[in-house]
DRENNULUM-565791 format. One record per residue (C-alpha): residue number from 1; residue in one letter; x, y, z. Coordinates in Angstrom, 1 decimal. Each point is the difference from the previous one (the first is absolute). Layout:
% DRENNULUM-565791
resi:NUM, resn:a, east:X, north:Y, up:Z;
...
This chain:
% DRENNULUM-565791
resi:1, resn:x, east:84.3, north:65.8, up:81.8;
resi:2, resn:x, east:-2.3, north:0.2, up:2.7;
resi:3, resn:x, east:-0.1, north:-3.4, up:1.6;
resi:4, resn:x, east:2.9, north:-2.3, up:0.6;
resi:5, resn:x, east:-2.0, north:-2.6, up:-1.3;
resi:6, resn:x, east:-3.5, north:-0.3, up:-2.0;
resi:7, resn:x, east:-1.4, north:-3.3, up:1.1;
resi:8, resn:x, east:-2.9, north:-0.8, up:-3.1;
resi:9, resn:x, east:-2.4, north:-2.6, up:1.5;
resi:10, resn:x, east:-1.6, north:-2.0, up:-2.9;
resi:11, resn:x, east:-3.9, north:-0.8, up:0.4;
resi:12, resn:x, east:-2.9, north:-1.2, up:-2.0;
resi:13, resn:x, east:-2.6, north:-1.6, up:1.6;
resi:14, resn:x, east:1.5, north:-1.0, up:3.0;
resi:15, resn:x, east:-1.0, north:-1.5, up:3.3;
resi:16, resn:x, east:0.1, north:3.0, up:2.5;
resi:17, resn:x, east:1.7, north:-2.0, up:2.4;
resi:18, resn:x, east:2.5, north:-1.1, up:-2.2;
resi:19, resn:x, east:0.7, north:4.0, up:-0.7;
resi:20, resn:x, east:-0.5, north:0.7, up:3.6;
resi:21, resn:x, east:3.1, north:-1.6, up:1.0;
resi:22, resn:x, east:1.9, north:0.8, up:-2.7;
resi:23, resn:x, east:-0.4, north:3.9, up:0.4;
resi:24, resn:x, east:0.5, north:-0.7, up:3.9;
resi:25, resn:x, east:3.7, north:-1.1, up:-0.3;
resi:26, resn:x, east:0.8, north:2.6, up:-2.5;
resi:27, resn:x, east:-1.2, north:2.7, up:2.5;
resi:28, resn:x, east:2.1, north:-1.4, up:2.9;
resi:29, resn:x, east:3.0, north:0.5, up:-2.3;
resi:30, resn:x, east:2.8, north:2.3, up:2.1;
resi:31, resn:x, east:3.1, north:2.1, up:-1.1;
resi:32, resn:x, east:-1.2, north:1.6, up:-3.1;
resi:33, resn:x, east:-2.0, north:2.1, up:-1.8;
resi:34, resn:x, east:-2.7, north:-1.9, up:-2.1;
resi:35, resn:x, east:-3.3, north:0.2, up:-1.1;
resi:36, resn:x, east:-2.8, north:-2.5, up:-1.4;
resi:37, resn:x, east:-1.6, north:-0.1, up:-3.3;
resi:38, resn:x, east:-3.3, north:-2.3, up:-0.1;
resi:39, resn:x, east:-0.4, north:-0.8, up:-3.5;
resi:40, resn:x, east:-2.6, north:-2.1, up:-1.3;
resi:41, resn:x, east:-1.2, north:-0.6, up:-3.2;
resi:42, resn:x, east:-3.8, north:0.4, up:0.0;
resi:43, resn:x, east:-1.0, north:-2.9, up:2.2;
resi:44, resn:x, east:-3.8, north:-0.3, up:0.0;
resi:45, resn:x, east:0.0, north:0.5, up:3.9;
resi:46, resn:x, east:2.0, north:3.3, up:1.1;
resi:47, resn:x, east:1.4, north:0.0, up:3.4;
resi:48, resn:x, east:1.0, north:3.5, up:0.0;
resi:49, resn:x, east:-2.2, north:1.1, up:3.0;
resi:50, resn:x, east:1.7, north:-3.2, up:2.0;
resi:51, resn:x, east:3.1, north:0.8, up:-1.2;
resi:52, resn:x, east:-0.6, north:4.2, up:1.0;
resi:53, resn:x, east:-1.2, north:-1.5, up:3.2;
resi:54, resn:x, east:3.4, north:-1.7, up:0.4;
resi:55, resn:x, east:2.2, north:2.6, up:-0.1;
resi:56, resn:x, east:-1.8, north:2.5, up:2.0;
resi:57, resn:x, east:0.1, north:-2.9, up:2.9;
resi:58, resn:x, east:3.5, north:-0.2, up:-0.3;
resi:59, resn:x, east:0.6, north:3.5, up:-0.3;
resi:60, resn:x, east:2.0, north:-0.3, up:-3.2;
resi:61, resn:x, east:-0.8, north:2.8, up:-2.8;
resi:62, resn:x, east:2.7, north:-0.6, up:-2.5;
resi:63, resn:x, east:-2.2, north:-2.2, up:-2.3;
resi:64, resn:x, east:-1.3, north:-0.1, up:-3.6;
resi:65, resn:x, east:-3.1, north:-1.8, up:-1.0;
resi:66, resn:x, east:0.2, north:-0.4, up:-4.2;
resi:67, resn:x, east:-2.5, north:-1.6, up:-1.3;
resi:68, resn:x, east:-0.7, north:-0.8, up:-3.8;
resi:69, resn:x, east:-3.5, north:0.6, up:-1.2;
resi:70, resn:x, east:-0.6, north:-3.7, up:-1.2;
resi:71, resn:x, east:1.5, north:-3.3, up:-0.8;
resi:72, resn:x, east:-1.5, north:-0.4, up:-3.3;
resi:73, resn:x, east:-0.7, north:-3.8, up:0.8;
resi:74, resn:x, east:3.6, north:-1.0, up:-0.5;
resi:75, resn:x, east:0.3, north:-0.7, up:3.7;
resi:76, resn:x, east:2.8, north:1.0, up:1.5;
resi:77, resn:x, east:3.1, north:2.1, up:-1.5;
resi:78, resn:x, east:2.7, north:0.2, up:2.5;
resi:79, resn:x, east:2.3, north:1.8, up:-2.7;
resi:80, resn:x, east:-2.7, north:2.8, up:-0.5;
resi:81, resn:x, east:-1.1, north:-0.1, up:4.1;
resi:82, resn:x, east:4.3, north:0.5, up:0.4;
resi:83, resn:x, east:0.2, north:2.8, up:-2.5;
resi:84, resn:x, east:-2.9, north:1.9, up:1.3;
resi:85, resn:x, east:1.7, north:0.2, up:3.6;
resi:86, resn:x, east:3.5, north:0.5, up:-1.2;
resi:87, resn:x, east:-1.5, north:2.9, up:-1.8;
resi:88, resn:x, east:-1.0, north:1.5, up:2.9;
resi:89, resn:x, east:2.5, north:-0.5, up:2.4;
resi:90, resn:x, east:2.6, north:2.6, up:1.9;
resi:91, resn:x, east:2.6, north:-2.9, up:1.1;
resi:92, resn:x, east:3.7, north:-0.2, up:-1.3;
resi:93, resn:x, east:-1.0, north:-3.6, up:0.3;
resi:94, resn:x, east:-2.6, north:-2.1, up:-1.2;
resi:95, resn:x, east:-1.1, north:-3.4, up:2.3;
resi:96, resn:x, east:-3.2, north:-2.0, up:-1.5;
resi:97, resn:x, east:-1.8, north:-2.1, up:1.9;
resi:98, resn:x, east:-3.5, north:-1.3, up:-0.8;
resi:99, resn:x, east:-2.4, north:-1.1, up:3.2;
resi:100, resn:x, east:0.6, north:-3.1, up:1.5;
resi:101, resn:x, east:3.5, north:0.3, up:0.2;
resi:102, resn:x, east:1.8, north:2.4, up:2.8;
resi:103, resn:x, east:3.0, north:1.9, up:0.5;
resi:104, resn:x, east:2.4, north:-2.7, up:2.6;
resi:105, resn:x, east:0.4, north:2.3, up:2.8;
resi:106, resn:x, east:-0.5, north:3.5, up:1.0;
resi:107, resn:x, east:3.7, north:0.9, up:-0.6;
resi:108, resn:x, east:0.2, north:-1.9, up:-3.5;
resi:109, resn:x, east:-0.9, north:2.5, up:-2.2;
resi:110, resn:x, east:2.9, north:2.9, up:1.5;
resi:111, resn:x, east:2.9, north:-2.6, up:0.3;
resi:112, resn:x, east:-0.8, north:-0.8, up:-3.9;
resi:113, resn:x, east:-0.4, north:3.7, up:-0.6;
resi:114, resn:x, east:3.4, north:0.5, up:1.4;
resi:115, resn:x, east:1.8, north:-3.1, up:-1.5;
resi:116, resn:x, east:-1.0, north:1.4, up:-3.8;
resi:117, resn:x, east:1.2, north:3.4, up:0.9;
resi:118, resn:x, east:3.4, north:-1.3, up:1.1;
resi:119, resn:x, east:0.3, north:-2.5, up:-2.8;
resi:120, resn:x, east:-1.6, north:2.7, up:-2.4;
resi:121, resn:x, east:-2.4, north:-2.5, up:-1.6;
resi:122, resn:x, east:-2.9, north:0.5, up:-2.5;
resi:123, resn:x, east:-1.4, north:-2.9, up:0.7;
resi:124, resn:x, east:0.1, north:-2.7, up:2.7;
resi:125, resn:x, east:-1.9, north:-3.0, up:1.4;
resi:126, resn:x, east:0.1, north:-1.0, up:3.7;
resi:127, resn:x, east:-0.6, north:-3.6, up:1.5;
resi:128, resn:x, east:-3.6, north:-1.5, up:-0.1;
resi:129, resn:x, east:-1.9, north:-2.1, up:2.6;
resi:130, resn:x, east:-2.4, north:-1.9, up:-1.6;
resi:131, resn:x, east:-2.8, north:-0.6, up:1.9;
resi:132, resn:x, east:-3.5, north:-2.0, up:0.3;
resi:133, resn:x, east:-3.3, north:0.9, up:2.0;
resi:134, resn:x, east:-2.7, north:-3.1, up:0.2;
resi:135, resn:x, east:-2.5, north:-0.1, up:2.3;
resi:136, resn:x, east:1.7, north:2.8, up:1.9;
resi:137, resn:x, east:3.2, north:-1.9, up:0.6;
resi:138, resn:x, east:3.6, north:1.3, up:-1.6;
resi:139, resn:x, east:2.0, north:-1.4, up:-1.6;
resi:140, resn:x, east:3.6, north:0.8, up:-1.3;
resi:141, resn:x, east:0.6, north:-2.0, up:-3.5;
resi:142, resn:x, east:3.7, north:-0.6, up:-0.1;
resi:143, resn:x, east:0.0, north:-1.8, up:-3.5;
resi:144, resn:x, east:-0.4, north:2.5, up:-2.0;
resi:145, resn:x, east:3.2, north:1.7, up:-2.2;
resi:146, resn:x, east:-0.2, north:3.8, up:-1.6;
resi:147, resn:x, east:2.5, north:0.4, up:-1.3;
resi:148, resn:x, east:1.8, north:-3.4, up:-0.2;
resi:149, resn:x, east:3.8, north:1.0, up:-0.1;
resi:150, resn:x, east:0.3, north:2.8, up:2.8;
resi:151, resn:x, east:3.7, north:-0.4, up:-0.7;
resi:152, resn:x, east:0.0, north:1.4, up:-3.2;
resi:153, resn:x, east:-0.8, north:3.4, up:1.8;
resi:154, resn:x, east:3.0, north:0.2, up:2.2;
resi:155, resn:x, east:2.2, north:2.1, up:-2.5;
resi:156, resn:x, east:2.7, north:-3.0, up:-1.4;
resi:157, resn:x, east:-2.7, north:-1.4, up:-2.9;
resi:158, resn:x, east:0.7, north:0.7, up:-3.1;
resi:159, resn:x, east:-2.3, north:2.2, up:-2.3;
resi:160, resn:x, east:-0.3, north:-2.5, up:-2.8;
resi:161, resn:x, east:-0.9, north:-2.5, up:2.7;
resi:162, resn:x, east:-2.7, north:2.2, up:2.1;
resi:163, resn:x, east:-1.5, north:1.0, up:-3.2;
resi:164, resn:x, east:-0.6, north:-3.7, up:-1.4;
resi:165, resn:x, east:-1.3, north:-0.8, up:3.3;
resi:166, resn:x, east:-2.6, north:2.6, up:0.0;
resi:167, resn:x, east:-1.0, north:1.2, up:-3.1;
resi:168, resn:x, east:0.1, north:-3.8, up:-1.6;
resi:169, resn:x, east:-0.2, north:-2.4, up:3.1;
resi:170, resn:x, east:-2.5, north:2.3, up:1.8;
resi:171, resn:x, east:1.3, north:0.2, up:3.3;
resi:172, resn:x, east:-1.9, north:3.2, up:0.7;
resi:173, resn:x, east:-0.1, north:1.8, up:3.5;
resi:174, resn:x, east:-3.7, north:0.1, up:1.9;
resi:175, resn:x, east:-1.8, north:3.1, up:-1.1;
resi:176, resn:x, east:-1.5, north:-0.1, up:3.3;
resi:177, resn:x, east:3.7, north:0.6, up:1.8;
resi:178, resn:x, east:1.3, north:3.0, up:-2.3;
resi:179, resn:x, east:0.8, north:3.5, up:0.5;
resi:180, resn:x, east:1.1, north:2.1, up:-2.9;
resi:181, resn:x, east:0.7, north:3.9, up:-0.2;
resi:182, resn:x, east:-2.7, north:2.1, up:-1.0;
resi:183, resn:x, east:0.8, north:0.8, up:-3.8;
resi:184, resn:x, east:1.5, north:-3.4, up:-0.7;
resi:185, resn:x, east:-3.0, north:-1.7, up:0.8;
resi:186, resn:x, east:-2.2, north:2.7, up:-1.6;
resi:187, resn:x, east:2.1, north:-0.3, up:-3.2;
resi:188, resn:x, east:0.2, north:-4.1, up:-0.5;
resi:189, resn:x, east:-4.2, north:0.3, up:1.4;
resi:190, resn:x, east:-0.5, north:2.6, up:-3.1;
resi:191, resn:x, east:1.8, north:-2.8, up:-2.3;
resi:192, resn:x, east:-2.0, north:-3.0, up:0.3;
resi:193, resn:x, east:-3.1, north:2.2, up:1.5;
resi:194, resn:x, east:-3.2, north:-1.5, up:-2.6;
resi:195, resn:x, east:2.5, north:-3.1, up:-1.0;
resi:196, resn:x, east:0.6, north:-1.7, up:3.1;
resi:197, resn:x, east:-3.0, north:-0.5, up:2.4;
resi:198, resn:x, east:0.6, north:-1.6, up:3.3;
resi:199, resn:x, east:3.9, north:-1.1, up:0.5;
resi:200, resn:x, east:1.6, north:3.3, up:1.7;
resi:201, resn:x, east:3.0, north:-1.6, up:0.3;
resi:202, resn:x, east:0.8, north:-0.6, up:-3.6;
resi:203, resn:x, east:0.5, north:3.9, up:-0.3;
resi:204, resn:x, east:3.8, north:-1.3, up:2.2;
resi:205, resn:x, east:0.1, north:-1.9, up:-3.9;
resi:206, resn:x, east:0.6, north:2.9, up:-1.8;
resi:207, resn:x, east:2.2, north:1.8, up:2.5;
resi:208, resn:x, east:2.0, north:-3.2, up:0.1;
resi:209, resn:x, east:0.4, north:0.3, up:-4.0;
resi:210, resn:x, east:0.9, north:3.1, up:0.6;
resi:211, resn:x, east:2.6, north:-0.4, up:2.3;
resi:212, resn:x, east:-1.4, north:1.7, up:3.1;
resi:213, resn:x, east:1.6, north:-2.0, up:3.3;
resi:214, resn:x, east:-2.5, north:-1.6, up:2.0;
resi:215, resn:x, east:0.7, north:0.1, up:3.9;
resi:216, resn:x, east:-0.7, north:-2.7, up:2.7;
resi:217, resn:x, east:-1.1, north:1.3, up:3.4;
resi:218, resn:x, east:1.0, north:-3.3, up:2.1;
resi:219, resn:x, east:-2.6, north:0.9, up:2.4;
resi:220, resn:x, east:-3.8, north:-1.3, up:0.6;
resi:221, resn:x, east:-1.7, north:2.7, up:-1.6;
resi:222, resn:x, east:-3.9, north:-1.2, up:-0.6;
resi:223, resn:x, east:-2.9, north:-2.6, up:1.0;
resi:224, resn:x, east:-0.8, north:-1.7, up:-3.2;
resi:225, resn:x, east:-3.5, north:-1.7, up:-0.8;
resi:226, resn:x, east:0.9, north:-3.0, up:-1.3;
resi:227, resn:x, east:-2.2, north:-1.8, up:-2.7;
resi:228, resn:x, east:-2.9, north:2.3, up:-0.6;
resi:229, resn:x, east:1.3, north:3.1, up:-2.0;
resi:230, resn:x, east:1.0, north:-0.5, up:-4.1;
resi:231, resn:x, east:3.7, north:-1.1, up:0.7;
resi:232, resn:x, east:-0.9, north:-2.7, up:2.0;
resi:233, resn:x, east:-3.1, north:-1.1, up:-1.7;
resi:234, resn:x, east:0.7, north:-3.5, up:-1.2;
resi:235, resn:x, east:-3.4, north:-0.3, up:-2.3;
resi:236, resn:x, east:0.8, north:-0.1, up:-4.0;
resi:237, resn:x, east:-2.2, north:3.7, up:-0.2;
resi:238, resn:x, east:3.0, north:1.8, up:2.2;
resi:239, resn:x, east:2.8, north:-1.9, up:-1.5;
resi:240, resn:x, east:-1.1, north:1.0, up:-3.2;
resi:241, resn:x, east:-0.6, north:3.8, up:1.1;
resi:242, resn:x, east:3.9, north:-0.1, up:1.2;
resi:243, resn:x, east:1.4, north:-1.7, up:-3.2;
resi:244, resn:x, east:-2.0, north:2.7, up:-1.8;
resi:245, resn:x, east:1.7, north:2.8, up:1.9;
resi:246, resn:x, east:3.8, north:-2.1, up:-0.4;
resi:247, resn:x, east:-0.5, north:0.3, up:-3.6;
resi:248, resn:x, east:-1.1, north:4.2, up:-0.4;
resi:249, resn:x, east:2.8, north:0.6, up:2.3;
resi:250, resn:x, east:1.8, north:-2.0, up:-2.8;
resi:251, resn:x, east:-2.3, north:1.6, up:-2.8;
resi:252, resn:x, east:1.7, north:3.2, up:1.7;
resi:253, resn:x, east:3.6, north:-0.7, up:0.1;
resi:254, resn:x, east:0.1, north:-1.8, up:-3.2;
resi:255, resn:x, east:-0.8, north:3.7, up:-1.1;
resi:256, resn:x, east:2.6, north:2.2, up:1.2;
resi:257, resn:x, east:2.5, north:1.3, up:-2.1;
resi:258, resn:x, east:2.6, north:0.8, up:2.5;
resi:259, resn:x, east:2.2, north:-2.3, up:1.9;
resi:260, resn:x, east:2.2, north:0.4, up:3.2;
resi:261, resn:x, east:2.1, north:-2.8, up:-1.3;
resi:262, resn:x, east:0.2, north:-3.2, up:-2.1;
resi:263, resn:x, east:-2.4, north:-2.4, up:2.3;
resi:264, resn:x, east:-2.7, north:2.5, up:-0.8;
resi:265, resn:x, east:0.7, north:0.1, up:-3.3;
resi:266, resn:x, east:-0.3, north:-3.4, up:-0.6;
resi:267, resn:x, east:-3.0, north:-0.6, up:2.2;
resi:268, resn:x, east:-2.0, north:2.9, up:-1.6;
resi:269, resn:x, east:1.1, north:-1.4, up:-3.6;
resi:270, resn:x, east:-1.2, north:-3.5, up:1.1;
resi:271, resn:x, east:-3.3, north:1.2, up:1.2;
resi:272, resn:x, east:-0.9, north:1.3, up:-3.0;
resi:273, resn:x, east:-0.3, north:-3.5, up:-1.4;
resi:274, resn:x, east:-2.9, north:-2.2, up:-0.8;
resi:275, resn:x, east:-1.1, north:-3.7, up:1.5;
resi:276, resn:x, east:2.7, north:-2.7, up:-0.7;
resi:277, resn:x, east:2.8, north:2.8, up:-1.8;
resi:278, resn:x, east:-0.1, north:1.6, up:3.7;
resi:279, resn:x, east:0.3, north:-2.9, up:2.1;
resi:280, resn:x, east:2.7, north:-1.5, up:-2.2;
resi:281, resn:x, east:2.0, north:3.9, up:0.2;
resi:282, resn:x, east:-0.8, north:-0.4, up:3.6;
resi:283, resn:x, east:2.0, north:-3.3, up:0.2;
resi:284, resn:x, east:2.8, north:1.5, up:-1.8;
resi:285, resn:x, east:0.6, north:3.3, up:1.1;
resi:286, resn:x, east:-0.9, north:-0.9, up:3.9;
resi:287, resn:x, east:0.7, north:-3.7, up:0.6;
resi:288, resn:x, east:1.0, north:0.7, up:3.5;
resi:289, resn:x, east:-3.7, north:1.2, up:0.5;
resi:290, resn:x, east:-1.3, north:-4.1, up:0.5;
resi:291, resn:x, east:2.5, north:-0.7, up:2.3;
resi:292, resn:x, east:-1.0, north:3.0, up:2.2;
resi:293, resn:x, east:-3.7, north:-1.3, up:-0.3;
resi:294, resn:x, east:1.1, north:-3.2, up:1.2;
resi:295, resn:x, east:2.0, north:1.4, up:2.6;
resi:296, resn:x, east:-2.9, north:2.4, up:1.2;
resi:297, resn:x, east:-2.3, north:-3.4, up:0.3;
resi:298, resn:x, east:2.5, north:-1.5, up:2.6;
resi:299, resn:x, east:1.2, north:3.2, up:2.0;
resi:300, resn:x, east:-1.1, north:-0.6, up:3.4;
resi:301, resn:x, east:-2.8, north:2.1, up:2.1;
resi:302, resn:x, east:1.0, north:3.1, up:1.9;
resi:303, resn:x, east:-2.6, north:1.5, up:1.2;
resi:304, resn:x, east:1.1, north:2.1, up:3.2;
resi:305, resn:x, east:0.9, north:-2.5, up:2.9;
resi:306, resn:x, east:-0.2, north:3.1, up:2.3;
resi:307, resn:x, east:-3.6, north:0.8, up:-0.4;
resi:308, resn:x, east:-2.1, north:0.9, up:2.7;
resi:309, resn:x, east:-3.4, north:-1.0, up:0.2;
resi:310, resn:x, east:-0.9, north:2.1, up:3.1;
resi:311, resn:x, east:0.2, north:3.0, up:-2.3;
resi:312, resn:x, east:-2.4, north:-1.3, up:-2.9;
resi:313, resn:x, east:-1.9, north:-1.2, up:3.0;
resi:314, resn:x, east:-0.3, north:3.3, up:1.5;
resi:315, resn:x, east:-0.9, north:1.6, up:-3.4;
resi:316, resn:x, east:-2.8, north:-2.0, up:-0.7;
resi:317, resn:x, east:-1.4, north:0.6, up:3.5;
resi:318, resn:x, east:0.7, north:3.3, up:-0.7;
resi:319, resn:x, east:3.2, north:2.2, up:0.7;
resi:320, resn:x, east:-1.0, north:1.9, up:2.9;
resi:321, resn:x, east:2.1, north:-2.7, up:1.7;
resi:322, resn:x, east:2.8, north:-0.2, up:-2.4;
resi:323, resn:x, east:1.3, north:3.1, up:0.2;
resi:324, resn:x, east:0.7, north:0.3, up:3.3;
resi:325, resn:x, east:1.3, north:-3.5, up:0.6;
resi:326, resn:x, east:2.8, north:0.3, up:-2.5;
C-alpha cells in the first residue's frame, strides 16, 4: 500500500465550516504516511473548488476528491459515500470520519496507526470526546456511553458473553471512532453495501459473528459532534432508519451458512425466525441477552476524563495554532 493510512471524509451537503475544520486536523496529522479521500455523495452544493483551494493553501497534495454523480433523492447514504472512498483508497488502513467531527490531535492518528500494527488488529476503535458547539461556545458532553461495557474489551470476557452483548444487547462501538484495515472493511462494506444505509458501524456486527477480535485503543482518538448526525438523532424518523439497518445486518447474518462456532450458529438459526417464534427462540437460546440489556442501561458514563478542550478549541479556530502548540 501506498499510504499508512486512507482517511475517507464523509460529506453530503455540508456546512463548509463544519468540513473546514475537520480536513484542518486531519492535515496537521504527524508520523505517518496518509492521504485524504473527500467523498460525497452528490450533495446539491459541491464544494470541490473550496476544498481544491484548501489543500493547495496547506500545501498538502495527497488527496482524492470522489464524488458520486447524484443522490437520487434518498438523501444521504453514508454506506455508499464509505464504499465509494474505500474504493479508491492507497492506505493499509482505513479511518472514516464525516465533517463535523475531527481527528483528537495531530499525533492521534500515527500512535493508533502504530498500536494496530503491534497488536496486529483488523479492526479497532479509539476513545471518543463527545462534543457540543452552540452559539460558538464548546462544550464536552460527558454523559454519553459507546460502547457501554469497555471491560468486555480487555481480553478476560468470554466469547459467548461478548457476543450476546453485541450482537443481541447492542452495545456497538461509535462508527465515528473506528479504524479497520483496508480489505476488512472493504469486504464487510461489500456485504451489507445496498442493504444497510447509514449505520457504518454495524458492519463491526458481522465481523463480530464472525469472530474477528475487535481492539480498544485506550487513547482519545476523535472530536465527536454530539446530537446532530443519525446516531444521535433522537427524532422517531432516525430511530427508525437505525432499527431498519439492526435488522438487515440481522436479515444478513440470519443468512450465512457457515459458522465459527456454536453462538453463531444459534444466533443465525434464530434470526431466521418470524415475529413472536423469534422473540420466544430469542428468550430461550440467549436468556443472558436481557440481563446484559439491563446491565448496559445502568453502566456508568465514561467518556474521557482527560479531554482537552484547548485542542477542539484550536481546531475550530483553525489549526494553524494547534499544531505547533502541541
Amino acid at each position: 500500500m501506498k499510504y499508512n493510512v486512507s482517511v475517507v471524509v464523509l460529506t453530503y451537503n455540508a456546512v463548509w465550516e463544519k468540513l473546514r475544520r475537520t480536513l484542518d486536523s486531519i492535515v496537521v496529522q504527524r508520523g505517518l504516511e496518509f492521504e485524504i479521500i473527500v467523498a460525497d455523495d452528490g450533495s446539491s452544493v459541491r464544494s470541490d473548488d473550496r476544498i481544491t483551494a484548501f489543500f493547495a493553501e496547506k500545501g498538502f497534495m495527497a488527496y482524492k476528491l470522489v464524488n458520486a454523480k447524484e443522490n437520487g433523492g434518498t438523501g444521504v447514504i453514508k454506506i455508499t459515500m464509505l464504499y465509494n472512498g474505500v474504493s479508491k483508497a492507497e492506505g493499509e488502513y482505513i479511518k472514516p470520519i464525516a465533517a463535523g467531527d475531527f481527528i483528537y490531535g495531530p499525533d492521534s492518528l500515527c500512535g493508533w496507526f502504530k498500536a494496530m500494527k503491534a497488536n496486529n488488529a483488523k479492526i479497532s476503535f479509539g476513545d471518543a470526546v463527545y462534543y457540543q458547539e452552540a452559539d460558538s461556545d464548546l462544550k464536552i458532553v460527558r454523559e454519553v456511553n459507546s460502547p457501554m461495557q469497555l471491560s468486555y474489551y480487555d481480553g478476560d470476557c468470554s466469547r459467548r458473553k461478548f457476543f450476546v452483548n453485541y450482537l443481541l444487547a447492542n452495545d456497538t462501538v461509535l462508527g465515528a471512532a473506528l479504524m479497520t484495515e483496508h480489505n476488512v472493511m472493504k469486504h464487510y462494506l461489500g456485504e451489507i453495501k445496498g442493504k444497510v444505509k447509514f449505520a457504518e458501524d454495524y458492519m463491526v456486527r458481522l465481523a463480530v459473528f464472525d469472530g474477528v477480535k475487535i481492539y480498544h485503543y485506550p487513547e482519545n482518538v476523535i472530536w465527536y459532534e454530539y446530537g446532530t448526525g443519525v446516531s444521535a438523532g433522537t427524532n422517531d424518523k432516525w430511530k427508525n432508519m437505525l432499527l431498519a439497518d439492526f435488522r438487515a445486518t440481522n436479515a444478513i447474518l440470519a443468512a450465512r451458512t457457515k459458522y465459527p462456532d456454536y453462538c453463531a450458529a444459534l444466533f443465525s438459526k434464530v434470526m431466521r425466525l418470524k415475529g413472536k417464534a423469534q422473540k420466544l427462540a430469542k428468550g430461550v437460546c440467549f436468556p443472558d441477552y436481557q440481563l446484559a440489556r439491563k446491565k448496559n442501561q445502568k453502566a456508568p458514563a465514561h467518556t474521557p476524563e482527560n479531554a482537552d478542550i484547548k485542542l477542539l478549541q484550536m481546531i475550530v479556530k483553525g489549526t494553524k495554532d494547534a499544531s505547533s502548540n502541541s
